[in-house]
N, CA, C and O atoms as a CHARMM CRD file, in Angstrom:
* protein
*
  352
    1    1 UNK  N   -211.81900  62.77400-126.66900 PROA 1      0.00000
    2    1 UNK  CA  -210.60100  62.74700-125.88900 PROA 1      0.00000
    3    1 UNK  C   -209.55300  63.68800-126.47900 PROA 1      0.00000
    4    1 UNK  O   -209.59500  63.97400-127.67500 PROA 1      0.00000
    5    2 UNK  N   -208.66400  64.14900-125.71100 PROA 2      0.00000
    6    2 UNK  CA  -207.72800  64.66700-125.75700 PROA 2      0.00000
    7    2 UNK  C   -206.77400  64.18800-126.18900 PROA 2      0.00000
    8    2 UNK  O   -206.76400  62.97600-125.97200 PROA 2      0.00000
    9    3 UNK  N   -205.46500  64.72900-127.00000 PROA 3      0.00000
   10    3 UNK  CA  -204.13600  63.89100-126.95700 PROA 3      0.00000
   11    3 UNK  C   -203.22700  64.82300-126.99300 PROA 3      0.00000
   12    3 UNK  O   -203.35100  65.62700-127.91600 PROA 3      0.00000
   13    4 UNK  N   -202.28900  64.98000-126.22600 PROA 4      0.00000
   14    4 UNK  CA  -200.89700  65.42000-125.82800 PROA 4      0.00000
   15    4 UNK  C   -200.16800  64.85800-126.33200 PROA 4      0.00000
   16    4 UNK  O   -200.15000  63.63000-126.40800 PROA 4      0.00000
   17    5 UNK  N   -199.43200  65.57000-126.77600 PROA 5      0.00000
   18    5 UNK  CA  -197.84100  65.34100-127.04500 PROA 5      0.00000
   19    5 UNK  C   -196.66500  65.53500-126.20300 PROA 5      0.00000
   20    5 UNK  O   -196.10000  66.62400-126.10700 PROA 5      0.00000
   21    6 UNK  N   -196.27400  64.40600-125.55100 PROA 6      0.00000
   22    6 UNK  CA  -194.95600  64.53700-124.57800 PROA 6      0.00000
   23    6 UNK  C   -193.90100  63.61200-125.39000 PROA 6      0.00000
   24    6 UNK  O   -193.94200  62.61300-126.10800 PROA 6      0.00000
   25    7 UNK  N   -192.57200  64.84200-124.67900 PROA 7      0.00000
   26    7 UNK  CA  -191.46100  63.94300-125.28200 PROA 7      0.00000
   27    7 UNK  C   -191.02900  63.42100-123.62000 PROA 7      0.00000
   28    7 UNK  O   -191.42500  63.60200-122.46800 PROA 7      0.00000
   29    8 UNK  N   -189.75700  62.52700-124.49200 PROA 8      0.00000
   30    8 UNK  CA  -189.09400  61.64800-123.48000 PROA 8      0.00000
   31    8 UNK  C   -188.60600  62.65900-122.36000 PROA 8      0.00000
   32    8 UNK  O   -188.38400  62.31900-121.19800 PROA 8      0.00000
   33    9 UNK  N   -188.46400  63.97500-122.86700 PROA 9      0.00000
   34    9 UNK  CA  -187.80300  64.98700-121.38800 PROA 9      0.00000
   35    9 UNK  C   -188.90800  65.09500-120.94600 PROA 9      0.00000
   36    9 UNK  O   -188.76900  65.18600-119.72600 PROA 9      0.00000
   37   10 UNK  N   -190.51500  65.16700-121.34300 PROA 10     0.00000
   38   10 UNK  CA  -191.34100  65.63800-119.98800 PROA 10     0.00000
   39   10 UNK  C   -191.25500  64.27400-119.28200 PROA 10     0.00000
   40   10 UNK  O   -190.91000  64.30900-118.10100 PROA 10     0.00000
   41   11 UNK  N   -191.50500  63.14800-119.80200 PROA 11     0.00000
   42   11 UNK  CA  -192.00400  62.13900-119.07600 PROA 11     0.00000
   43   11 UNK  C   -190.75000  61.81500-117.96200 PROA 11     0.00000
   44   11 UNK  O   -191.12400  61.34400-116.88800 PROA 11     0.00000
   45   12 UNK  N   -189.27400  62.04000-118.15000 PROA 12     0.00000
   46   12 UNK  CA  -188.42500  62.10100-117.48800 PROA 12     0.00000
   47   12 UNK  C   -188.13900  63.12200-116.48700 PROA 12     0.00000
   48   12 UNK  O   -187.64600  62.89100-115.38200 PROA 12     0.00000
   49   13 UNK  N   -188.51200  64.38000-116.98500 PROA 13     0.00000
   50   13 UNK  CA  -188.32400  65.33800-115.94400 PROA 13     0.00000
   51   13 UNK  C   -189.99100  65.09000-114.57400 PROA 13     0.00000
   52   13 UNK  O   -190.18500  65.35300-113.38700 PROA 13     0.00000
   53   14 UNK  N   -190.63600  64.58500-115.48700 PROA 14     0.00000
   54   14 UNK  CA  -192.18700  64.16800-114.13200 PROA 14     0.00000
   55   14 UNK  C   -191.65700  63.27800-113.36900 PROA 14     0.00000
   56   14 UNK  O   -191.79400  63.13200-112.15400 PROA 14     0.00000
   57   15 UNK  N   -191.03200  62.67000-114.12600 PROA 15     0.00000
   58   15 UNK  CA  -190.63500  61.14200-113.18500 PROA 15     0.00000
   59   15 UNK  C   -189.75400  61.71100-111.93100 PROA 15     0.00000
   60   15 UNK  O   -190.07400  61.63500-110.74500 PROA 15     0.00000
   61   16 UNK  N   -188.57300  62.29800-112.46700 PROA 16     0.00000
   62   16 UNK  CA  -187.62600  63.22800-111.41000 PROA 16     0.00000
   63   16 UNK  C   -188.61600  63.94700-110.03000 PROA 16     0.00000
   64   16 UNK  O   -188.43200  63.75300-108.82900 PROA 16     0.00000
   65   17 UNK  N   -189.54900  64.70100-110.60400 PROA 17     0.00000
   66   17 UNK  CA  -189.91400  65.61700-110.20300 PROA 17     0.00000
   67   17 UNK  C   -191.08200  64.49200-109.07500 PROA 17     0.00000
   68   17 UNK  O   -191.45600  64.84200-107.95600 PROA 17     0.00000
   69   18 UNK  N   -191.38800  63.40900-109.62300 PROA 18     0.00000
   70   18 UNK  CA  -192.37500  62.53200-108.73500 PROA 18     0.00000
   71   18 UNK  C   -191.39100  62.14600-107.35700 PROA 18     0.00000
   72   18 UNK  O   -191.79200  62.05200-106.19700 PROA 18     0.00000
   73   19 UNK  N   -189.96200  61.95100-107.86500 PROA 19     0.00000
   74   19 UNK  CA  -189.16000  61.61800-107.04800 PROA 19     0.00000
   75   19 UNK  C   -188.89900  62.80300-105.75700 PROA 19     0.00000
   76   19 UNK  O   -188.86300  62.73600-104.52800 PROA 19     0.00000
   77   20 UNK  N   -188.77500  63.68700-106.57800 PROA 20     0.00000
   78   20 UNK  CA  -188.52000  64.86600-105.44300 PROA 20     0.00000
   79   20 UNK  C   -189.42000  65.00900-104.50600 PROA 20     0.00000
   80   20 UNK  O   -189.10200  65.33800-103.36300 PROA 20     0.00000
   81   21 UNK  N   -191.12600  64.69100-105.01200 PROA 21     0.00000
   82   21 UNK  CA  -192.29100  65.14400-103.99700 PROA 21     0.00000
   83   21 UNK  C   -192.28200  63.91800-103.02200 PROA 21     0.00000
   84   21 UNK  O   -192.70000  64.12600-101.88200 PROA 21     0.00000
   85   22 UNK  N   -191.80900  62.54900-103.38200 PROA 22     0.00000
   86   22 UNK  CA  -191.87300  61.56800-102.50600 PROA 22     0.00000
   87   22 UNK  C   -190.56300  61.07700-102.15500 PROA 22     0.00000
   88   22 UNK  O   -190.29900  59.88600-102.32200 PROA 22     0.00000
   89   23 UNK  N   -189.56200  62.03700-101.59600 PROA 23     0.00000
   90   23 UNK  CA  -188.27000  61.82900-101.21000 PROA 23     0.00000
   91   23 UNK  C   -188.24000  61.49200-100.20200 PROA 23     0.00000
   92   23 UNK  O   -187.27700  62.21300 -99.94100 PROA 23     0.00000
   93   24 UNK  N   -188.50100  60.81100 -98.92200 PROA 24     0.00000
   94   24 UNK  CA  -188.50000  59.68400 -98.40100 PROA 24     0.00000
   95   24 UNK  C   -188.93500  58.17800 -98.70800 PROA 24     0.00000
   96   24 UNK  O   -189.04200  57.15100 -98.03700 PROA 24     0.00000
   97   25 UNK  N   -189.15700  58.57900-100.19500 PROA 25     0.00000
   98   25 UNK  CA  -189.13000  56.45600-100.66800 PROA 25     0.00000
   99   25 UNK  C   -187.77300  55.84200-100.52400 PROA 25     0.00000
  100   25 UNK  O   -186.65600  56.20300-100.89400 PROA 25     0.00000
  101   26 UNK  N   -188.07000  55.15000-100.08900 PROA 26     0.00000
  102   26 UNK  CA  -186.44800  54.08200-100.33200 PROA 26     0.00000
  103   26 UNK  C   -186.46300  53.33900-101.02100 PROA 26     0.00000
  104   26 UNK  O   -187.34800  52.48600-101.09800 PROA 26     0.00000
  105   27 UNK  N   -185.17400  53.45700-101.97000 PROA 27     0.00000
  106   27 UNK  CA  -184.77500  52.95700-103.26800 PROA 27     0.00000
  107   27 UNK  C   -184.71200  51.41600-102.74000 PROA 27     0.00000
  108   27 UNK  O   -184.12500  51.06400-101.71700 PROA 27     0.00000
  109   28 UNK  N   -185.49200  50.48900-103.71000 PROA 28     0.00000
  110   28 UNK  CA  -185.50600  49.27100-103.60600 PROA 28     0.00000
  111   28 UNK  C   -185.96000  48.71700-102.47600 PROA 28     0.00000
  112   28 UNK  O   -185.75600  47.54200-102.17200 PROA 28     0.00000
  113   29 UNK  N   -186.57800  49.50500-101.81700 PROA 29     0.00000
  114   29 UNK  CA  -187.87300  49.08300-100.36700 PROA 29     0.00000
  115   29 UNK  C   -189.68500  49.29600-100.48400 PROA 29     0.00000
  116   29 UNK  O   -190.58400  49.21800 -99.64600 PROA 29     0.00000
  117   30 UNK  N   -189.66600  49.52300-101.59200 PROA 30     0.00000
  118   30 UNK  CA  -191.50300  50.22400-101.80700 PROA 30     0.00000
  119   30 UNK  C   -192.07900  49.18700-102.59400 PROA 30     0.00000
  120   30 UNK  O   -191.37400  48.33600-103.13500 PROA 30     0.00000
  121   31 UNK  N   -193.51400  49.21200-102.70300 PROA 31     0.00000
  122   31 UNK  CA  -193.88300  48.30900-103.43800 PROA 31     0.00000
  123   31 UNK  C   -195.34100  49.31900-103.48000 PROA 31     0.00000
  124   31 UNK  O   -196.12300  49.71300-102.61500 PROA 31     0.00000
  125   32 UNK  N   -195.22200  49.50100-105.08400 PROA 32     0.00000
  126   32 UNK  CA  -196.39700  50.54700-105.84800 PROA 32     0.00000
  127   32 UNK  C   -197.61100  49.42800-106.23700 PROA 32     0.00000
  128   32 UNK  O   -197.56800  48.50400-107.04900 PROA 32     0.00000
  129   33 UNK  N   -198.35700  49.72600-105.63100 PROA 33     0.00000
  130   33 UNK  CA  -199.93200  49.39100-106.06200 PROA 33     0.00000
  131   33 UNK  C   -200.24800  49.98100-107.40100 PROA 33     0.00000
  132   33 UNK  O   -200.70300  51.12100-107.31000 PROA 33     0.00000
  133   34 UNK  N   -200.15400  49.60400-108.39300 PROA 34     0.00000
  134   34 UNK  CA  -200.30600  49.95100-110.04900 PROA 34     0.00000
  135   34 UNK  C   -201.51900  50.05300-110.32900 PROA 34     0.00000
  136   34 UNK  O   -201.61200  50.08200-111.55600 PROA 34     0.00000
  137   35 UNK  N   -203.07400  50.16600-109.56800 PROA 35     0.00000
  138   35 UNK  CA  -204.09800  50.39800-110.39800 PROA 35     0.00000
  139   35 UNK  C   -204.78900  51.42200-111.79800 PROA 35     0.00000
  140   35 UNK  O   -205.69400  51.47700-112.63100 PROA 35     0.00000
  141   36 UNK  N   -203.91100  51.92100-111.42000 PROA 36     0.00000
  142   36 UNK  CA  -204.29700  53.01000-112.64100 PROA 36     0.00000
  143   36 UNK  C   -203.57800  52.18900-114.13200 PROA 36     0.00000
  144   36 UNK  O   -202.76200  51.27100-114.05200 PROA 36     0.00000
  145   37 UNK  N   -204.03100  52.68800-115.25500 PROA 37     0.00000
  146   37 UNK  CA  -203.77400  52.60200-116.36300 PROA 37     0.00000
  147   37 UNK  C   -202.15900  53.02800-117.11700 PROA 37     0.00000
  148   37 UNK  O   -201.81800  54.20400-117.24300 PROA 37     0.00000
  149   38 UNK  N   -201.56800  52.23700-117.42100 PROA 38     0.00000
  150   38 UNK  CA  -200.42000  52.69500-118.05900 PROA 38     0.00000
  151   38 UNK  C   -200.04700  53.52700-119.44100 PROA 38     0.00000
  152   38 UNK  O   -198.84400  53.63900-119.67700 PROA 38     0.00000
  153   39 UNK  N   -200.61500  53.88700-120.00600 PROA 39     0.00000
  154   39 UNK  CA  -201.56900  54.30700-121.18300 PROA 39     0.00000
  155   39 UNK  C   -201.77600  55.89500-120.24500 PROA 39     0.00000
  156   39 UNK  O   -201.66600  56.97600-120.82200 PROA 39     0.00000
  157   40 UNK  N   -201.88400  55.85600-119.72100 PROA 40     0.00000
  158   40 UNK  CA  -202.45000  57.50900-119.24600 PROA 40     0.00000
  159   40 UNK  C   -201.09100  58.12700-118.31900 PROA 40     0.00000
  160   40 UNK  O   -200.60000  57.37200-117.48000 PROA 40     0.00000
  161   41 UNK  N   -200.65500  59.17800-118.45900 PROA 41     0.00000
  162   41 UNK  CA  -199.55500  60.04400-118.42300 PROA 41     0.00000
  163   41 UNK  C   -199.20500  59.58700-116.57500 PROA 41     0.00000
  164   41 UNK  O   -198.17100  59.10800-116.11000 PROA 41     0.00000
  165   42 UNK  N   -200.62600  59.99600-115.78600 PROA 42     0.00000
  166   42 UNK  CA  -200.45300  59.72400-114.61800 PROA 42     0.00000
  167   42 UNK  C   -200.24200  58.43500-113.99800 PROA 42     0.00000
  168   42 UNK  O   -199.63300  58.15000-112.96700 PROA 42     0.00000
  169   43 UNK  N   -200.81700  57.76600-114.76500 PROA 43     0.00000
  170   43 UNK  CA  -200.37400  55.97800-114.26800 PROA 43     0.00000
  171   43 UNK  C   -198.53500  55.76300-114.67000 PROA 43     0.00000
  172   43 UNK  O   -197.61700  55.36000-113.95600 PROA 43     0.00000
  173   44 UNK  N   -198.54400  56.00200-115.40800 PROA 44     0.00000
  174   44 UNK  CA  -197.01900  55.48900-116.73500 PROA 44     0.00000
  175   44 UNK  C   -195.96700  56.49800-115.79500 PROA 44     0.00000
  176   44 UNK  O   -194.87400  55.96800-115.59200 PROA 44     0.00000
  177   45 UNK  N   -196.15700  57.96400-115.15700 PROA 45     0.00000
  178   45 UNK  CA  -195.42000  58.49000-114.66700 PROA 45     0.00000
  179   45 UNK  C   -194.93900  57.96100-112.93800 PROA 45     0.00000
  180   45 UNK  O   -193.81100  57.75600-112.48800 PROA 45     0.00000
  181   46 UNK  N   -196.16900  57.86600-112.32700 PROA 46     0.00000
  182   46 UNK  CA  -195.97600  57.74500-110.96000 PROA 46     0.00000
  183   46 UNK  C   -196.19000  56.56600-110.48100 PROA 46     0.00000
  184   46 UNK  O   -195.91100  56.26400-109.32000 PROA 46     0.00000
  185   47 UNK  N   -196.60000  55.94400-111.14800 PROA 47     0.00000
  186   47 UNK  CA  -197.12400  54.03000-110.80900 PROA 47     0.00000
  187   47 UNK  C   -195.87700  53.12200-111.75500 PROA 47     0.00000
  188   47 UNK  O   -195.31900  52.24700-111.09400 PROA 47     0.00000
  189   48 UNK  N   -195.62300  53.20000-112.55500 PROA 48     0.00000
  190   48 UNK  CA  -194.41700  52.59500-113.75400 PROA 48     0.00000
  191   48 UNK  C   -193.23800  53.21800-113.77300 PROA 48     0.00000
  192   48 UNK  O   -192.31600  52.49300-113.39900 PROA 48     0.00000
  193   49 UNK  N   -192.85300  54.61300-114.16000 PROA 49     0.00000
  194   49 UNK  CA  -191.35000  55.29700-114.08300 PROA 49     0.00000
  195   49 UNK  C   -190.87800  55.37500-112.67000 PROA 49     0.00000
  196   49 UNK  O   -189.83200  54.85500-112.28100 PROA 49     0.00000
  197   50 UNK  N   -191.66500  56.01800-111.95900 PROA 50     0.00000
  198   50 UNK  CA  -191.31100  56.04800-110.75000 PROA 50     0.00000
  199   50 UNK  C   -190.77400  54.88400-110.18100 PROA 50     0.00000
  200   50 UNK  O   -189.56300  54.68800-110.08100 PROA 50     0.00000
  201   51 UNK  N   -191.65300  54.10000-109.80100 PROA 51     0.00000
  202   51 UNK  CA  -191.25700  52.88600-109.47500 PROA 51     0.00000
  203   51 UNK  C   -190.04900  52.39500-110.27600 PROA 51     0.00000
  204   51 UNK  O   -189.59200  51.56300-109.49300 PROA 51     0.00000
  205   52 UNK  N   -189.45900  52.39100-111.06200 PROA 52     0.00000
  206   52 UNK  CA  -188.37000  51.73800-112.00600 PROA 52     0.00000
  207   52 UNK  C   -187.52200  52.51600-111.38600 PROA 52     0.00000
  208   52 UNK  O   -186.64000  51.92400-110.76400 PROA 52     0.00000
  209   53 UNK  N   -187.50900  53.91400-111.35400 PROA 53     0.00000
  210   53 UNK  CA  -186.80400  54.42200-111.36000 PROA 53     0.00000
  211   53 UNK  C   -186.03300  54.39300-109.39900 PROA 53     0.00000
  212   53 UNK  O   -184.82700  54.60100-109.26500 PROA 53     0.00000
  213   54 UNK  N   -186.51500  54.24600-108.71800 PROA 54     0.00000
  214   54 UNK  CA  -186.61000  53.81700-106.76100 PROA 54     0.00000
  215   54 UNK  C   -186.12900  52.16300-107.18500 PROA 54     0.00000
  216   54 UNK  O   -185.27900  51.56400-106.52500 PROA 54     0.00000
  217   55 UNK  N   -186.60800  51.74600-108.01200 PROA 55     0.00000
  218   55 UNK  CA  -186.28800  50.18300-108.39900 PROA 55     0.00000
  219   55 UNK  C   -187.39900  49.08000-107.25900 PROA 55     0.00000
  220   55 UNK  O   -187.25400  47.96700-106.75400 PROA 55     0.00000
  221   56 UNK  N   -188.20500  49.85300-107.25000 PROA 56     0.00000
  222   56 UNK  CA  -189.99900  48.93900-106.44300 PROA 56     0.00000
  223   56 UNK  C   -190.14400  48.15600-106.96500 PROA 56     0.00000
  224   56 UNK  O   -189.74200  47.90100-108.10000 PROA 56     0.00000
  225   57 UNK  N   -190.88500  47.43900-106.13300 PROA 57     0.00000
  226   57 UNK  CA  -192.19200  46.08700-106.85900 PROA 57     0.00000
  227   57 UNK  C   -192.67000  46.75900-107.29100 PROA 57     0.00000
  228   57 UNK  O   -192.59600  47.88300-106.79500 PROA 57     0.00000
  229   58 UNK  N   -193.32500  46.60400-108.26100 PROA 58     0.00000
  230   58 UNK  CA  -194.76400  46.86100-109.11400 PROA 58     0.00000
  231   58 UNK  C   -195.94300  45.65600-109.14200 PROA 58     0.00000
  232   58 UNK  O   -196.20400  44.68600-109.85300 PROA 58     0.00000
  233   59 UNK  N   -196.40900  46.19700-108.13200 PROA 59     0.00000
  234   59 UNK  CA  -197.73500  45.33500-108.39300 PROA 59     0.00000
  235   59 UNK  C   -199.03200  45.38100-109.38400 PROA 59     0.00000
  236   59 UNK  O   -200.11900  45.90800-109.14800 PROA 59     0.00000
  237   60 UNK  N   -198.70700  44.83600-110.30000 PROA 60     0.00000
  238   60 UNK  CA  -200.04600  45.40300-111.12900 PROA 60     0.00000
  239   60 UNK  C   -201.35800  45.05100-110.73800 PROA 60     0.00000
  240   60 UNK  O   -201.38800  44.39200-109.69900 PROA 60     0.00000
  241   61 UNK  N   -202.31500  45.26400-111.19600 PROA 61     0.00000
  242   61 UNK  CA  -204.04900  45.43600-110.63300 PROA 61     0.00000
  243   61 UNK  C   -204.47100  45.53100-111.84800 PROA 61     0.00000
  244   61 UNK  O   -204.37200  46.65400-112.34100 PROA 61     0.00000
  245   62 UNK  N   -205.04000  44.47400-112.67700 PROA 62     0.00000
  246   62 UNK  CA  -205.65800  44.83900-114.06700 PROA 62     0.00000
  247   62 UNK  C   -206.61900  45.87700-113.96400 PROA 62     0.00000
  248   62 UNK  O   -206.48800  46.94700-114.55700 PROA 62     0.00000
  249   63 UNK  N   -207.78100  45.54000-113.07700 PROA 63     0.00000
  250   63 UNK  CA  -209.26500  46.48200-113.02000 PROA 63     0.00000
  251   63 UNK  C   -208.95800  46.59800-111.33200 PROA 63     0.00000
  252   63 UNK  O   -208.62200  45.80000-110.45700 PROA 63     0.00000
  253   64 UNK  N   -209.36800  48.51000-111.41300 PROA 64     0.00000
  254   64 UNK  CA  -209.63200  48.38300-109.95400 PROA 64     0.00000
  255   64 UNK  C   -210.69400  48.23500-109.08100 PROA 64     0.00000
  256   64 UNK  O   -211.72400  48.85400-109.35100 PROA 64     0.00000
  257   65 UNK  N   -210.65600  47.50000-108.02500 PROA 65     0.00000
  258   65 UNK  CA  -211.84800  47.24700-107.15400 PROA 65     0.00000
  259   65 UNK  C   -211.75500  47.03800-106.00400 PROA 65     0.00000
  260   65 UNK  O   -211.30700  45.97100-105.58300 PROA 65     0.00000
  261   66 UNK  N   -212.22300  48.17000-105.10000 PROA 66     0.00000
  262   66 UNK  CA  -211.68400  48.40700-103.93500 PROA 66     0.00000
  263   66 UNK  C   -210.92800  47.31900-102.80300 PROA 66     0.00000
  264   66 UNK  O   -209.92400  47.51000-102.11700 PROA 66     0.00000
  265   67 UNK  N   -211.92400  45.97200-102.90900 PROA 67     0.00000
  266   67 UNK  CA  -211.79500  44.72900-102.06300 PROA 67     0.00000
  267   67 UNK  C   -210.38700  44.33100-102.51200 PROA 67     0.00000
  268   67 UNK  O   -209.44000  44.33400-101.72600 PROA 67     0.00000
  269   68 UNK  N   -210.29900  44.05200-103.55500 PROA 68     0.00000
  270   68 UNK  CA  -209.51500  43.57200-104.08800 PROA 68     0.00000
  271   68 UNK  C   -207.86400  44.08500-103.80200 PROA 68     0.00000
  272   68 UNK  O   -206.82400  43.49200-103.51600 PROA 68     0.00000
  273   69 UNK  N   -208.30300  45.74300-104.08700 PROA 69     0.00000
  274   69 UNK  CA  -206.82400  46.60600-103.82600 PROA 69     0.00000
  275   69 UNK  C   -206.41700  46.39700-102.05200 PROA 69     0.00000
  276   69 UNK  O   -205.34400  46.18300-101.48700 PROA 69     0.00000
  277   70 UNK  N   -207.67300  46.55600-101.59600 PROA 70     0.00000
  278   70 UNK  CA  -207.17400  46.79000-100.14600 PROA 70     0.00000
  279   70 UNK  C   -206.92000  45.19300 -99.59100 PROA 70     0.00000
  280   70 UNK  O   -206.29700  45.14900 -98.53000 PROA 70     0.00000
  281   71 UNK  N   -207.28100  44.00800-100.11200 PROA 71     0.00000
  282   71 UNK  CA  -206.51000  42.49900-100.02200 PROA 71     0.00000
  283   71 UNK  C   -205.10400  42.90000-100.25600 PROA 71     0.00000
  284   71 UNK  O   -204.20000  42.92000 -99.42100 PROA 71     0.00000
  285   72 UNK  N   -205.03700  43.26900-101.71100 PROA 72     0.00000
  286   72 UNK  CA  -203.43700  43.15700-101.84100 PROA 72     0.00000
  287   72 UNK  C   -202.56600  44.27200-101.10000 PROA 72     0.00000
  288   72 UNK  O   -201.35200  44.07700-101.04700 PROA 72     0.00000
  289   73 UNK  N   -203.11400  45.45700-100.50800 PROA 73     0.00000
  290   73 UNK  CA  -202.05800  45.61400 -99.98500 PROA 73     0.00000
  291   73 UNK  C   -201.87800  44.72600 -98.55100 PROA 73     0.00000
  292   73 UNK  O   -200.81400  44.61600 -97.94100 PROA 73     0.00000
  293   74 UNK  N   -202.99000  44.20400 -98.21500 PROA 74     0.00000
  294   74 UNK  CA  -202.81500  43.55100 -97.31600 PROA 74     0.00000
  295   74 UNK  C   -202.11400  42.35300 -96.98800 PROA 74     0.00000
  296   74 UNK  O   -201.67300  41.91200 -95.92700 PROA 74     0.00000
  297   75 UNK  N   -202.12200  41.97000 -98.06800 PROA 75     0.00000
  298   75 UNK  CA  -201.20600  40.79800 -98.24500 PROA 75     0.00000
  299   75 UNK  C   -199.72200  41.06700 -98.67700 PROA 75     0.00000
  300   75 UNK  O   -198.73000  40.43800 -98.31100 PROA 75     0.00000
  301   76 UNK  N   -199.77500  42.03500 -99.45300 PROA 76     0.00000
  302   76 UNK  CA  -198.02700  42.09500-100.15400 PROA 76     0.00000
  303   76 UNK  C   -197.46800  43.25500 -99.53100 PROA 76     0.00000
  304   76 UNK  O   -196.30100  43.51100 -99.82900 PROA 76     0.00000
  305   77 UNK  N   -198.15000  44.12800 -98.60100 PROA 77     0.00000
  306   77 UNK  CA  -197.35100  44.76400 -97.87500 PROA 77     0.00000
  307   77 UNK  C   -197.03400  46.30200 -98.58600 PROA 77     0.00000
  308   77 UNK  O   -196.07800  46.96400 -98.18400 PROA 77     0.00000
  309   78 UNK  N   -197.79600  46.72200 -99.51500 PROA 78     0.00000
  310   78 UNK  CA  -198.04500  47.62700-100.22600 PROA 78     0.00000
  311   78 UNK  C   -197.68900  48.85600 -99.97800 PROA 78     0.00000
  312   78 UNK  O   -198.51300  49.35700 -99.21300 PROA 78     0.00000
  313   79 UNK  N   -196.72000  49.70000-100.30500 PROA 79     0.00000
  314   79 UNK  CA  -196.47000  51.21900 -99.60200 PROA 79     0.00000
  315   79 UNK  C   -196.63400  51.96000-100.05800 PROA 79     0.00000
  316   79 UNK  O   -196.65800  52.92800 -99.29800 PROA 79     0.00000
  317   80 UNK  N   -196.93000  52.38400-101.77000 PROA 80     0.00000
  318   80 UNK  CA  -197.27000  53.19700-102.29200 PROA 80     0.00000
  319   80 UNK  C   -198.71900  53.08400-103.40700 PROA 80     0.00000
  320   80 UNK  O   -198.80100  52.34300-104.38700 PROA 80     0.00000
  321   81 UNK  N   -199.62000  53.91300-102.97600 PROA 81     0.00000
  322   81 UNK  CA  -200.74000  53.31800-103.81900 PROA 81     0.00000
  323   81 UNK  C   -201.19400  54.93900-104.63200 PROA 81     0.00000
  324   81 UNK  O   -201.94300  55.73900-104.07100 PROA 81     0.00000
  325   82 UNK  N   -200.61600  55.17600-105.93000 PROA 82     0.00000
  326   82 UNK  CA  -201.04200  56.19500-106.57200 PROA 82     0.00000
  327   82 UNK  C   -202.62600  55.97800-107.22000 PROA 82     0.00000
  328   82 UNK  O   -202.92500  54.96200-107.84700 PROA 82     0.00000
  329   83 UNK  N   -203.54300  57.05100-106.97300 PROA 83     0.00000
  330   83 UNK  CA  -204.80200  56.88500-107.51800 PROA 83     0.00000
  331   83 UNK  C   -205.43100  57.93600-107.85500 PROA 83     0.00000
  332   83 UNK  O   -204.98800  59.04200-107.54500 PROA 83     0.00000
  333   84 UNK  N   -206.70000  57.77400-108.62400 PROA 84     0.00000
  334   84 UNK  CA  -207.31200  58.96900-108.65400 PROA 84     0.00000
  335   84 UNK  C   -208.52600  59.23900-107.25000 PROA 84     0.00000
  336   84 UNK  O   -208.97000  58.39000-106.47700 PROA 84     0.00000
  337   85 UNK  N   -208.82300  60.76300-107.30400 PROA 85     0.00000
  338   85 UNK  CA  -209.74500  61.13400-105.91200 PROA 85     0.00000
  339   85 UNK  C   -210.85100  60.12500-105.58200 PROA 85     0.00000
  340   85 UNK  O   -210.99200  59.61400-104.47100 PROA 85     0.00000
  341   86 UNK  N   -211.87300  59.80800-107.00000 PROA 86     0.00000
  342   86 UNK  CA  -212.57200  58.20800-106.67400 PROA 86     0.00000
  343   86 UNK  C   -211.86700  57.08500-106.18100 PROA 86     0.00000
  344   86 UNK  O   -212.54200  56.37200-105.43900 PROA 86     0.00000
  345   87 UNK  N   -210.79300  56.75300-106.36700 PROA 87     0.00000
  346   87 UNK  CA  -210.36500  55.88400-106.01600 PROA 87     0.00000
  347   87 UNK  C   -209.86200  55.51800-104.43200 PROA 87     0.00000
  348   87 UNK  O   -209.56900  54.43700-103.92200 PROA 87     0.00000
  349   88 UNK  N   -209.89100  56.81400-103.91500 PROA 88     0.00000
  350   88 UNK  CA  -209.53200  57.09500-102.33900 PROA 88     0.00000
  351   88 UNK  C   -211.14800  56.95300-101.37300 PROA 88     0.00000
  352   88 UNK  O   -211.15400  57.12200-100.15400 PROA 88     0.00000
């Protein structure tokens, strides 16, 4: 494995910059489907900061599994679901 070094300005300026590409979220109306890992740059940026930062639900998803993800958005009404290309 790899390891990067990010400071608090990249992870802040991604977060910004997540904001800009999904500028029709509404602040305190979304609710992020969290399957990905928090531990990995892309989960922690667009599933965790993001969301904090719009002020979303965060739904977490320990392990993902398809049935499972597509229940909960079904049930909680789910609007944002960041993932990887397998995961689609």
């Amino acid at each position: 494995p790899k390891g990067v070094m990010l400071t608090h300005f990249n992870l802040v300026a991604n977060t910004i910059q997540a904001k800009a590409w999904m500028h029709k979220s509404g602040t305190g109306k979304e609710k992020v489907v969290a399957a990905l890992p928090f531990f990995h740059v892309y989960g922690m940026t667009v599933a965790l900061n993001f969301g904090i930062l719009i002020g979303a639900s965060i739904l977490t998803v320990p392990r993902f599994n398809p049935t499972e993800i597509l229940q909960l958005i079904h049930k909680e009404r789910g609007t944002l679901f960041p993932g990887a290309p397998t995961m689609y």
